[in-house]
C-alpha positions as CSV (number, residue, x, y, z in Angstrom):
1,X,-21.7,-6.6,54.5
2,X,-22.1,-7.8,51.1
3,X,-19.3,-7.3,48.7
4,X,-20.4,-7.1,44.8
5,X,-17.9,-7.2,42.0
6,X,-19.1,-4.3,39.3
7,X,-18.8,-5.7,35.2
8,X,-17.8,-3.9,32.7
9,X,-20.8,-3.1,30.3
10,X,-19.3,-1.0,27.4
11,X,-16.0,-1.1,25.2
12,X,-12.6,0.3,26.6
13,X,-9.8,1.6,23.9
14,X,-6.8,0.7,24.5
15,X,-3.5,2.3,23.7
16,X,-1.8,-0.5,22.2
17,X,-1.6,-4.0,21.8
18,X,1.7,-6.2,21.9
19,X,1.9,-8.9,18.8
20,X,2.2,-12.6,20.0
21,X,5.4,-14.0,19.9
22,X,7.3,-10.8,19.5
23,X,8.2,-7.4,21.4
24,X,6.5,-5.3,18.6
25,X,3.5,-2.7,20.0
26,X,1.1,-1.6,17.8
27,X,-1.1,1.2,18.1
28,X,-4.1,2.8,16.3
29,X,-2.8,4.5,13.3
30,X,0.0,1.8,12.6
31,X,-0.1,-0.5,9.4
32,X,-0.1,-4.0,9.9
33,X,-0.1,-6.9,7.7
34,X,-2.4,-9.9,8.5
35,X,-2.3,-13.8,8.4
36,X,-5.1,-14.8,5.2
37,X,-7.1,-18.1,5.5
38,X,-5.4,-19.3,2.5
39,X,-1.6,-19.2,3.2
40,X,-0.8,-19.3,-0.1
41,X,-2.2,-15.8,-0.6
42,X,-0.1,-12.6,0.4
43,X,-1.1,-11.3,3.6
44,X,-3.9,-9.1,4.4
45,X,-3.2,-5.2,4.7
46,X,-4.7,-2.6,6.9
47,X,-4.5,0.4,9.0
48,X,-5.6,-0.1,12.8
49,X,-8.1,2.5,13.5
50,X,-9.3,1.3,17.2
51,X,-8.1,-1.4,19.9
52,X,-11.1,-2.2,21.9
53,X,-11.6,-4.4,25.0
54,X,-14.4,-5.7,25.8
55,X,-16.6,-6.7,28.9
56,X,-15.6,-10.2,28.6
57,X,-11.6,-9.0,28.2
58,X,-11.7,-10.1,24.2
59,X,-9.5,-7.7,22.1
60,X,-10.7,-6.5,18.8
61,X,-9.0,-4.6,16.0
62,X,-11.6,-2.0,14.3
63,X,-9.4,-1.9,11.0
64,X,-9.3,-0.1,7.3
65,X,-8.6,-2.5,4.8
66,X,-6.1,-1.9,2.1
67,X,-7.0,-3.4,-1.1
68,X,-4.5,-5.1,-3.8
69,X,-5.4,-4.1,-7.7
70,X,-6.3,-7.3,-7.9
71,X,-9.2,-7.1,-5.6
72,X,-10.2,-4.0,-7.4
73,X,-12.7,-3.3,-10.1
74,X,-11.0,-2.9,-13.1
75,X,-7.5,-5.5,-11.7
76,X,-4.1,-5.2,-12.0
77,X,-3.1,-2.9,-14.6
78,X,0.1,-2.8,-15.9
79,X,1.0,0.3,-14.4
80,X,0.6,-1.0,-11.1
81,X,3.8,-1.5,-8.7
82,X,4.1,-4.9,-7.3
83,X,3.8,-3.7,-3.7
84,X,0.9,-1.0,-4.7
85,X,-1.8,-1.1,-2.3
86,X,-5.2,1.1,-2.6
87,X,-6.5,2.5,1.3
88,X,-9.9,1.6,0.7
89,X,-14.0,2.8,2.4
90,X,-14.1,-0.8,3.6
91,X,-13.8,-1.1,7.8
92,X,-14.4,-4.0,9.8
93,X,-13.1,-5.5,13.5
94,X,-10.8,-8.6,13.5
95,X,-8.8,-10.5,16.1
96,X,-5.3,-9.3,17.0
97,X,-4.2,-12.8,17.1
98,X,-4.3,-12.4,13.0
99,X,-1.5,-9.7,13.0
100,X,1.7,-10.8,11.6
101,X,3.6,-7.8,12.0
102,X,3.9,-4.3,11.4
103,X,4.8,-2.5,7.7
104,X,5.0,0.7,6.4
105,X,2.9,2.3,3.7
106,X,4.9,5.5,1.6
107,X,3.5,7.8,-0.4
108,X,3.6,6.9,-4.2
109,X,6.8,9.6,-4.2
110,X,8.4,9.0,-0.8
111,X,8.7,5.4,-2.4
112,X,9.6,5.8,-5.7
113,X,13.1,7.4,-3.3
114,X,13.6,4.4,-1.4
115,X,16.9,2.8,-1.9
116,X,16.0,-0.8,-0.4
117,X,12.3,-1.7,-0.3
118,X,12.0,-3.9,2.1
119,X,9.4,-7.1,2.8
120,X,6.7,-4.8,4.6
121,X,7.2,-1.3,2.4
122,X,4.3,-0.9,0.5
123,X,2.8,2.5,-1.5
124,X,-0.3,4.2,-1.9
125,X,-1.4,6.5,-4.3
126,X,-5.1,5.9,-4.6
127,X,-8.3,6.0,-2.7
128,X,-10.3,3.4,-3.3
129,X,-14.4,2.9,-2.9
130,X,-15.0,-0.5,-2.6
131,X,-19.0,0.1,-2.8
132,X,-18.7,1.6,-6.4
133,X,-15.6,0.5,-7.3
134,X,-14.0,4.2,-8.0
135,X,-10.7,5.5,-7.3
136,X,-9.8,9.0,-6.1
137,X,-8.1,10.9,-7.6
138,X,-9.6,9.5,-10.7
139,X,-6.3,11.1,-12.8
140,X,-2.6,10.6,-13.0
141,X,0.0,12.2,-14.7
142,X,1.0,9.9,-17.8
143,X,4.6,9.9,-19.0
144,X,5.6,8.2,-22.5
145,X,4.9,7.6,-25.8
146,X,2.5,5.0,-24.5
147,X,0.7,7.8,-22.3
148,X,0.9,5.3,-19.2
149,X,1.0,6.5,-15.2
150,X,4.1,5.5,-13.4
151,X,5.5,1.9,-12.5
152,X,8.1,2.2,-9.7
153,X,9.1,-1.6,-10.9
154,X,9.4,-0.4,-14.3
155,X,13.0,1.2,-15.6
156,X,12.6,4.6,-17.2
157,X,14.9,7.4,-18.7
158,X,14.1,11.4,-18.6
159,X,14.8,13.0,-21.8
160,X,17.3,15.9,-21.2
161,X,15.5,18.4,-23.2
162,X,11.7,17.9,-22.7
163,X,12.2,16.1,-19.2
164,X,9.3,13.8,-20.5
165,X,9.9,10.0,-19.0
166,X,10.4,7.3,-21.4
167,X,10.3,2.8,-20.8
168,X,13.5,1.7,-23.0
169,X,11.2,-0.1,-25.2
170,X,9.0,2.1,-26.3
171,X,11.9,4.1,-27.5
172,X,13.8,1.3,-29.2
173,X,16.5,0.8,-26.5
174,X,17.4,-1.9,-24.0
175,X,17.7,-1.6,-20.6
176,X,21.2,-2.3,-21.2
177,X,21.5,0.4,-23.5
178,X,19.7,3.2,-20.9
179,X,22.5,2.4,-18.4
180,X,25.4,3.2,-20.9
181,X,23.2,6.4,-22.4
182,X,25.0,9.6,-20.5
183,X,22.5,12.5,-22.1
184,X,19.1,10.8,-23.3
185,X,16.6,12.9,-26.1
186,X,13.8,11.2,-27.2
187,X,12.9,10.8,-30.6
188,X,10.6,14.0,-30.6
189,X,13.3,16.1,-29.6
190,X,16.2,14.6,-31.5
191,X,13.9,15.3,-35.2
192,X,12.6,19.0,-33.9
């Protein structure tokens, strides 16, 4: 009798995946944050979709990319957050050997609450095309004399009668000045 050892022909998904060097499982649907070529770059971001096996036992990532302004059409804008990331059309497979760890990405106002962002907190509040370069949604509320969208990095003070939100400077105060103001009104309500 002949005994014949049957190969595995197709994919397999797998369930999870534990990172090198570390005790941390990730799973499809988890944000991770990956090792770049250059290492003076920040790390790569992107949402695992689908951890495959194959027939010769290699493990693959199928991931979506998150993209930096930066990378973006149009760049950084100064409205941007620092740790602003845009969950982008672009998907490809890499090697789980390139994950550095896990991280979390908020909401733009689940963020904008946090207390102490941490090292791997990011937000999102964009959509992002990479073939045509557009963003959904394509509109955001603006807030200021300087009709700009929300900075989470950037210091701002609500007027208490208009509940518009103002930057210090564009109003003629300091930060220093905001933190000792106990009832703001902006200029348009203080002359009506």
């Amino acid at each position: 009798m002949c005994s014949m050892t049957k190969k595995r022909t197709t994919k397999s998904r797998l369930d999870y995946y534990r990172i090198a060097n570390t005790q941390k499982i990730i799973k499809p649907g988890d944000t991770v944050t990956l090792r770049p070529p250059d290492l003076t770059t920040p790390p790569y971001v992107a949402r695992i979709e689908l951890i495959e096996l194959d027939a010769a036992e290699k493990i693959t990532l199928k991931v979506r990319w998150y993209y930096r302004p930066e990378e973006s059409a149009g760049g950084r804008r100064q409205f941007h957050g620092s740790k602003e990331l845009f969950l982008s059309d672009h998907y490809d497979v890499c090697s789980p050997e390139a994950v550095e760890n896990k991280c979390t990405i908020h909401t733009f106002k689940d963020y904008t609450r946090l207390e102490d962002v941490g090292t791997d907190d990011y937000f999102c509040r964009f959509d992002y095309n990479a073939r045509s370069g557009t963003f959904s949604p394509d509109r955001v509320a603006v807030y200021c004399k300087c009709e700009m969208p929300y900075n989470p990095d950037d210091l701002m003070v609500q007027c208490e009668n208009c509940k518009d939100w103002f930057h210090p400077k564009c109003v003629m105060l300091s930060s220093e000045d905001i933190k000792n103001v106990k009832n703001f009104h902006c200029p348009d309500c203080i002359n009506s």
